[in-house]
C-alpha positions in Angstrom: -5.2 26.4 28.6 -4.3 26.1 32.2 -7.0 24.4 33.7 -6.3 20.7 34.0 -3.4 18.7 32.5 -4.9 16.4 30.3 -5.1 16.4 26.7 -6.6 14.9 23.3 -5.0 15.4 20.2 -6.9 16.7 17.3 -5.4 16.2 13.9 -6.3 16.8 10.3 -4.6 15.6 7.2 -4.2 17.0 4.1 -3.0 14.4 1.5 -2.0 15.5 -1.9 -1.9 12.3 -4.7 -0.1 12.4 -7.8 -2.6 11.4 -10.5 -1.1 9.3 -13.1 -2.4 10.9 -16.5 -0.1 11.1 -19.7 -0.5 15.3 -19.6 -0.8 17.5 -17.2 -3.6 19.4 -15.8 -3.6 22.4 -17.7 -0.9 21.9 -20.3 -0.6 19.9 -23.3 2.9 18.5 -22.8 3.3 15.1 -21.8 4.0 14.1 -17.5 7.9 12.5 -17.4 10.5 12.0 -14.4 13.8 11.4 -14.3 14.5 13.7 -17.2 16.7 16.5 -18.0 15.2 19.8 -16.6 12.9 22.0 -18.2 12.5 19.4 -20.7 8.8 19.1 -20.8 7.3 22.5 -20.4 5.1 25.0 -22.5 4.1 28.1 -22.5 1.2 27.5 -20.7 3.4 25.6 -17.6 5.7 28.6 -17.8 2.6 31.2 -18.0 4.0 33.2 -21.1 1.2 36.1 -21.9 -1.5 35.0 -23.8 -1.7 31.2 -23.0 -4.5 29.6 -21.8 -5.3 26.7 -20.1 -7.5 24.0 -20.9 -8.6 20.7 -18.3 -7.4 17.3 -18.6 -10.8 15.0 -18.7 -8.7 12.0 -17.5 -7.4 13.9 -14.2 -11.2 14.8 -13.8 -12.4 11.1 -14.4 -9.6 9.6 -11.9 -10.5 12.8 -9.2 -13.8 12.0 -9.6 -13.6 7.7 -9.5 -11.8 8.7 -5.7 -14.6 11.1 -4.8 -17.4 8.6 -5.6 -15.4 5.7 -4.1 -15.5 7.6 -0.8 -18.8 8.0 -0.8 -18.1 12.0 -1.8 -20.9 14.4 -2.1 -20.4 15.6 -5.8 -20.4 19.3 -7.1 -22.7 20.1 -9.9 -20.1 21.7 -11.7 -16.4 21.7 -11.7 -15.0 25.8 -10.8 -11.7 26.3 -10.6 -10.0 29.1 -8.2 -6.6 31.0 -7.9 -4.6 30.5 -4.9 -1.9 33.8 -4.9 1.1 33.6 -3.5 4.6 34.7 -4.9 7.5 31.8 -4.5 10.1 31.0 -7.0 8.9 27.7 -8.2 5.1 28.9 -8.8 5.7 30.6 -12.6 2.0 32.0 -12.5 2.5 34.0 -9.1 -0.7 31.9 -8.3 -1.8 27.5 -8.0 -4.9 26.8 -9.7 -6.8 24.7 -7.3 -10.5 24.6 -5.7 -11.8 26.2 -2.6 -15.1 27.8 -3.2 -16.5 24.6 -4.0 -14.7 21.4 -3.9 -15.1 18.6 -6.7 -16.2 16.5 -3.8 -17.2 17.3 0.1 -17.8 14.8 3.1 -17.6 10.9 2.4 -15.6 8.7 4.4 -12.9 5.8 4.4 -13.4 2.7 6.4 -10.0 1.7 7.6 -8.8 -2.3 7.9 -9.8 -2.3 12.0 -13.5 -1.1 11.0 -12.7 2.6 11.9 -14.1 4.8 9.9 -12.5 8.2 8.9 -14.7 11.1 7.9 -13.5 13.2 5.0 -14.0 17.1 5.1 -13.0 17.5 1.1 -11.6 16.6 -2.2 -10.2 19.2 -4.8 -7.8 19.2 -7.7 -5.1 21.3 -8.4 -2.1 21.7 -10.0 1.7 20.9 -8.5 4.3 23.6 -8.5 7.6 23.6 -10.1 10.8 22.0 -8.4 13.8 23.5 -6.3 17.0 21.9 -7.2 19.7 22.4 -4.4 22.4 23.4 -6.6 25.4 24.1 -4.2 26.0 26.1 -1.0 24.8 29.6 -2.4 22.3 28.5 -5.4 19.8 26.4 -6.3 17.7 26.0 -9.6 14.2 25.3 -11.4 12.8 22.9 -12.9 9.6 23.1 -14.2 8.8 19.5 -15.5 6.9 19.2 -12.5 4.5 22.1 -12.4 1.3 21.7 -13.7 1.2 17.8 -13.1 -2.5 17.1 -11.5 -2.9 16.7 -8.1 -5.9 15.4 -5.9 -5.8 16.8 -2.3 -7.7 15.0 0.1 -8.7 16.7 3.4 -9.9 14.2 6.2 -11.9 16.0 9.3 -10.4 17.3 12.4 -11.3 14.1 14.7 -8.5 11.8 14.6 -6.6 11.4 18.0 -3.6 9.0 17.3 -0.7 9.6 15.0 -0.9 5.6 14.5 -4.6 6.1 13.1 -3.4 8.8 11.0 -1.1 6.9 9.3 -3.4 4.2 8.7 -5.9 6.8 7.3 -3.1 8.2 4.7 -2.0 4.8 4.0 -6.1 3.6 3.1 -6.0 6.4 1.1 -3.2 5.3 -1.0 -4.2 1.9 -1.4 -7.7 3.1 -2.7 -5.9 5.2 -5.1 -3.9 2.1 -6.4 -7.3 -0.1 -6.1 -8.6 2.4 -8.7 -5.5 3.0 -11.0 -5.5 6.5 -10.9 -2.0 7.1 -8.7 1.0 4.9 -7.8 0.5 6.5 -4.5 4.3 5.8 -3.1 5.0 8.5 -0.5 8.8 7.5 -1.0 8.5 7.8 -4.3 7.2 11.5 -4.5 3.4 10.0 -5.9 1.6 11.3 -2.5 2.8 13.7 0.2 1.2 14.7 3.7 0.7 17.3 5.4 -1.0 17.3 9.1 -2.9 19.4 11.1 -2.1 19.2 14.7 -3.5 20.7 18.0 -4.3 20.1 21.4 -7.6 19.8 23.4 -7.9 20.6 26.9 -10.5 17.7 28.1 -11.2 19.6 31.0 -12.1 22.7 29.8 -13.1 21.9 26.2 -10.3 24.9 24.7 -8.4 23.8 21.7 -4.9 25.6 21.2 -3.2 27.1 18.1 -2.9 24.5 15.6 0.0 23.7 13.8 1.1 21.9 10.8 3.9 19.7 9.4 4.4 19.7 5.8 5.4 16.8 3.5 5.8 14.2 5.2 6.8 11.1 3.0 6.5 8.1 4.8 3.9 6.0 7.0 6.5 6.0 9.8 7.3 9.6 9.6 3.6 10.5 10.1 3.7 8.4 13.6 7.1 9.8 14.8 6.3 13.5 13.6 2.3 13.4 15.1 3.8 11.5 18.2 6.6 14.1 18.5 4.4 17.9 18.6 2.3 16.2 21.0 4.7 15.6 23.4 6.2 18.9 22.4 3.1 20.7 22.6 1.6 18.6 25.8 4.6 19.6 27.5 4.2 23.6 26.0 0.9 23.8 28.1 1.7 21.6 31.3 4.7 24.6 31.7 1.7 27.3 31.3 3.3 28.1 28.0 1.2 28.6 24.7 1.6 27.1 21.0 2.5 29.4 18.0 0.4 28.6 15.2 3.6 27.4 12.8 4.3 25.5 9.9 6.9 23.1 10.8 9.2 20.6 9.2 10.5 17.0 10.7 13.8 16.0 10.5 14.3 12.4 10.9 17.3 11.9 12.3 16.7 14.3 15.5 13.4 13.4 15.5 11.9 16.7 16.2 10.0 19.4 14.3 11.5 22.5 13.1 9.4 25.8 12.7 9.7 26.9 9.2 7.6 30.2 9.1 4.0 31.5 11.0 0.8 29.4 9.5 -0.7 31.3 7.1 -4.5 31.5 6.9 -6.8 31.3 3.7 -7.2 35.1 3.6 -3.8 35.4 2.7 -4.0 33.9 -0.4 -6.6 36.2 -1.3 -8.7 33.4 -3.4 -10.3 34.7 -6.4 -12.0 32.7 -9.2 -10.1 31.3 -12.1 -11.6 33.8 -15.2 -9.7 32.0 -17.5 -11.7 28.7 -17.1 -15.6 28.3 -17.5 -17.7 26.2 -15.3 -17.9 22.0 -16.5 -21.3 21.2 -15.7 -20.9 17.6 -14.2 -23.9 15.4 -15.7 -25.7 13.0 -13.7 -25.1 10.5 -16.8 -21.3 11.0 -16.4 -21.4 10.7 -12.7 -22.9 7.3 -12.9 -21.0 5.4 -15.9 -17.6 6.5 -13.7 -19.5 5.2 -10.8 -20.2 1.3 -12.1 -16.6 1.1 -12.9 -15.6 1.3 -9.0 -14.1 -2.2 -8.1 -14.3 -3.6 -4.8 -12.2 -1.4 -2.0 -10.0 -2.9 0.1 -11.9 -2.9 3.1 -14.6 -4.5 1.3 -12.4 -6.9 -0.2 -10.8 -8.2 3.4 -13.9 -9.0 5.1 -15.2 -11.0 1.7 -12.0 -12.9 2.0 -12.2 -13.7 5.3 -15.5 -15.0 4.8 -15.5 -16.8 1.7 -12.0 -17.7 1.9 -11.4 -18.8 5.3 -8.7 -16.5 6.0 -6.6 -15.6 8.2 -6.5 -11.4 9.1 -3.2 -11.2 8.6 -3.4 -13.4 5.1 -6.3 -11.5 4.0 -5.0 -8.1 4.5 -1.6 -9.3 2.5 -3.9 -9.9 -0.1 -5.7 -7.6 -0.2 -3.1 -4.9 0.1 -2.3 -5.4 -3.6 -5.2 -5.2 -6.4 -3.8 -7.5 -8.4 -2.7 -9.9 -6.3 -5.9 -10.1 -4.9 -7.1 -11.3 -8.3 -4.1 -13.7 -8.9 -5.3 -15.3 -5.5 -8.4 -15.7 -6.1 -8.2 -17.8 -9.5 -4.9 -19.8 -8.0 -6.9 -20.8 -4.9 -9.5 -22.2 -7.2 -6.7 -24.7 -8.7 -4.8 -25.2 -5.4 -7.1 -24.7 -2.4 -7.5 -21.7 -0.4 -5.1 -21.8 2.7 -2.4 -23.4 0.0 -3.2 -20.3 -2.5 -2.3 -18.0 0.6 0.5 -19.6 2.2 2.4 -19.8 -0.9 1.7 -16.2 -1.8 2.5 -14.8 1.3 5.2 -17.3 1.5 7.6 -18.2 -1.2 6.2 -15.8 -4.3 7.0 -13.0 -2.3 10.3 -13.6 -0.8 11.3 -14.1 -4.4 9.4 -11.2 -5.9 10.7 -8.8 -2.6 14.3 -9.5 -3.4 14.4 -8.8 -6.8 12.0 -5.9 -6.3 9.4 -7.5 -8.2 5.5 -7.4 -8.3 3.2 -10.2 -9.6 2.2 -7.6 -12.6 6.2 -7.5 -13.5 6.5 -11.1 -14.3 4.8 -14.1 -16.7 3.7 -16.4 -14.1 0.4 -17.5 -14.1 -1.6 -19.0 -11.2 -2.9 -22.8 -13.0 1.1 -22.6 -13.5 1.7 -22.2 -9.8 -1.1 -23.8 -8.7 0.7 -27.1 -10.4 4.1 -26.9 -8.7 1.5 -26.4 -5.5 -0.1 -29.6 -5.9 2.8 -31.8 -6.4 4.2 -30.5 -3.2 1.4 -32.1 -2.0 1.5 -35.4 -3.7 4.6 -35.9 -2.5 6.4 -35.5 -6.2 8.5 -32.7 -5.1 9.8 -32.2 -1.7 8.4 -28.2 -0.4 11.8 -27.0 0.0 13.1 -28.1 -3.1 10.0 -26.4 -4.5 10.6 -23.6 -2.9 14.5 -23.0 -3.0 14.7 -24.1 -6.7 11.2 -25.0 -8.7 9.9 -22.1 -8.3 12.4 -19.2 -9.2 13.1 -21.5 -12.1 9.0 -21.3 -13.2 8.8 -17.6 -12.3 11.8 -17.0 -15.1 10.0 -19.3 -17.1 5.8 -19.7 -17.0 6.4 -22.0 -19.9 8.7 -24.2 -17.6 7.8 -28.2 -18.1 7.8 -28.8 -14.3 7.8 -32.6 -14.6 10.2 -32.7 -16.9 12.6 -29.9 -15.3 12.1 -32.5 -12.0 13.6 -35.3 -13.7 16.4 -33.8 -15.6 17.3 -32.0 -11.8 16.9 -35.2 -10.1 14.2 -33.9 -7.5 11.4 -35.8 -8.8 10.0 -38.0 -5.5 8.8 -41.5 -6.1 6.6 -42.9 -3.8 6.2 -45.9 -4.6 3.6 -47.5 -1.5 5.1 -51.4 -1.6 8.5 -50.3 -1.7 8.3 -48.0 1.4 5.7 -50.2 3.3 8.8 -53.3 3.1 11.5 -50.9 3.8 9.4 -50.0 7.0 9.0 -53.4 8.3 12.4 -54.2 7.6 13.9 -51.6 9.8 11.7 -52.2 13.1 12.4 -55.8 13.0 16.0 -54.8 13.0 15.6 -52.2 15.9 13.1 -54.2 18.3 14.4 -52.0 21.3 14.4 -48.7 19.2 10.5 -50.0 18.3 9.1 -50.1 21.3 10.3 -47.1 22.8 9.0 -45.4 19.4 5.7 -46.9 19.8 6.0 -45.8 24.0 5.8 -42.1 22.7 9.5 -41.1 22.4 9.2 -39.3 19.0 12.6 -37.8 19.0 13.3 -41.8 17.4 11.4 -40.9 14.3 14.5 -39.3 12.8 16.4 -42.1 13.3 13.8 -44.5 11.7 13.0 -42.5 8.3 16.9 -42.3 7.9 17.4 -46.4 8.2 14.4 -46.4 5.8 15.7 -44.2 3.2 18.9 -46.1 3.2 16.5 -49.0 1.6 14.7 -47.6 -0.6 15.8 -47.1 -4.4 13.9 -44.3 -5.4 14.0 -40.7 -4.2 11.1 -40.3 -1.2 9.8 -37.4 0.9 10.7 -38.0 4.3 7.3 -36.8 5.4 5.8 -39.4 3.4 7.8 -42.0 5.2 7.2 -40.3 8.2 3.6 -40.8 8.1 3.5 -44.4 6.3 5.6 -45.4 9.7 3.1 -43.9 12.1 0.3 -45.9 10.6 2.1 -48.8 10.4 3.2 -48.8 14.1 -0.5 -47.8 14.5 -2.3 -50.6 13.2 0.6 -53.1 15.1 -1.0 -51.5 18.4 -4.5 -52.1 17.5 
């Protein structure tokens, strides 16, 4: 791979997802975190002679809701394959996965920018045990983990950007939380990523050893790590060195890869079928009732609210990040109008809900509730930052919350009360005739000064930007 110095990177990604089923995929005992080891395991998770497995139907429904949702070619019938390989936290000496055929092949994913990302397959299988760093010298099991259903996702070789990769894993995810089959938090151990990197000479056409980079658990990581081994491997070939084909590890805080051991191949895992689980024939009946219950994806669901809604890109893909706040906004902007239903969400809601680590789904607020504090902001009842700053955390602790009421007994309600304001006006710019004119010659700055004499006069608590534009139109209709 001398010839010529320029290069294109070709990268594949392999993305497992934690399905989010009450038992695991093989075993009868129930999926938990955050509890004491080898507290949930039987003795088909610990693979005690004799025990069997059997197949969770729900971790087949939610593998199958992602296959069809990316437009997945479906396998007639659902086979099951043993993946050998001897490591500590693997109790079976093998993973029961899929690789003769798939539970779904091809199929796409449209990302937010239009691109569209081809899929090469989508298998289940089951997660392994978990290594427990115990001190210097030891570390321990625990096996709550292993056998907990997993859906790898294997995307083609033909993305060129370790930006567009981690837009393809993070599209993934939010399909995955579109369709309530996995919380899909890389940082929270829900999905983890592994990518397939090499390099093509664009003058010659040769591609180099490929190598990979294993569990990855962030969208930024996936950037630095992709953007990192090209560089690395770029610069490999430019000193008429080759690349080892490696698995590798990143470390974020050198912000380099680390080889962890030589890339194995498939025929060392010496794949045989799984004789301990029959074929599932997969009915065309079954296909289809999973099928109809596919909401809109994301994708989908941006350009519709761009359309219908008027929206923004940015506004529209914060909305539509989130399946239920999608729905949320969509019956508040029928109450408060749609740029107001977006601003505020994008806005206020989620300041609040961000710093108490909060989503709309955690809390009782409702959106004809917020849609009501919304539209007295803009009758002038309630100044916006008083709304903001106080109103509102006050209504998302309470749906129930009388506003009107909690406006009076806080002394924020706003009176405008037209005759009062209009006499307060004329008042103050027959007692500045000098400040007038220059106002009404275009020096705005005065405005401040104005709405402050006028608030002085009036009784009742006003929104300056009421006043602000009353004294406009007056000074308006004196010019005319």
């Amino acid at each position: 791979m001398v010839a010529g110095n320029r290069f294109s990177p070709v990268i594949g990604l392999e993305i497992h997802l934690r399905l989010e089923t009450q038992a695991k995929l093989f075993a009868p005992e129930a999926v938990t975190f955050d509890q004491q080891p080898n507290t949930n395991t039987s003795e088909v998770t610990l693979a005690e002679p004799g025990a069997l497995p059997t197949v969770n139907k729900k971790a087949v429904d939610f593998s199958l809701l992602m296959a069809l949702a990316c437009g997945c070619r479906i396998a007639g019938k659902l086979v099951f394959d043993r993946k050998n390989y001897f490591y500590p936290d693997l109790p079976k000496g093998y993973q029961i996965t899929q690789y003769r055929e798939p539970l779904g092949t091809g199929g796409e994913i449209v990302l937010s920018s239009g691109k569209r990302i081809r899929l090469k397959s989508l298998q289940i299988e089951e997660d392994s045990a978990k290594s427990n760093q115990l001190d210097d010298s030891h570390s321990g099991l625990d096996f709550n983990r292993a056998g907990i259903p997993l859906l790898e996702i294997v995307t083609a070789p033909e993305i060129h950007d370790g930006a567009i990769a981690s837009q393809a894993v993070y599209e993934i995810a939010r399909i995955a939380r579109y369709l309530g089959i996995s919380h899909a938090d890389p940082e929270k151990g829900s999905l983890r990523c592994d990518t397939n990197i090499s390099l093509k000479n664009t003058d010659t056409g040769f591609i180099g050893n490929r190598t990979e980079i294993k569990n990855l658990n962030s969208y930024s990581l996936i950037k630095q790590a992709l953007h990192y081994e090209i560089e690395r491997q770029t610069q490999l070939y430019k000193d008429g060195n080759r690349v080892n084909p490696e698995t590798l590890t990143f470390d974020p805080k050198s912000r380099k890869t680390i080889p962890m051991r030589e890339k194995e191949v498939s025929e060392s895992y010496r794949y045989t079928p799984e004789f301990d689980l029959n074929p599932i024939e997969l009915s065309e009946k079954y296909i289809q009732t999973l099928k109809k219950s596919i909401p809109e994806l994301p994708h989908e669901k941006i350009n519709r609210l761009k359309k219908n809604y008027d929206l923004r890109e940015d506004k529209a893909q914060f909305i539509a990040d989130n399946y239920s706040r999608a729905v949320f906004f969509e019956k508040l902007a029928k109450y408060s109008g749609n740029q107001a239903a977006a601003t505020w969400l994008a806005g206020p809601v989620q300041k609040i809900l961000k710093e108490y680590k909060l989503s709309l789904k955690d809390i009782s607020l409702t959106p004809d509730r917020l849609a009501l504090l919304i539209n007295l902001v803009k009758q002038g009842a309630v100044s916006r930052e008083n709304a903001e700053a106080i109103v509102l955390p006050a209504l998302i602790n309470n749906s129930a919350l009388d506003i009107e009421k909690y406006l009076k007994e806080k002394n924020l309600k706003i009176e405008n009360r037209q005759e009062e304001i209009d006499e307060a006006i004329a008042k103050v710019l027959k007692e500045h005739p000098e400040e007038t004119e220059r106002l009404k010659d275009g020096e705005d700055k005065l405005a401040g000064f104005f709405i402050g004499q006028i608030l002085k006069k009036i009784r009742v608590k006003t929104d300056p930007r009421t006043i602000r534009k009353r004294l406009f139109e007056t000074l308006q209709n004196q010019n005319q």
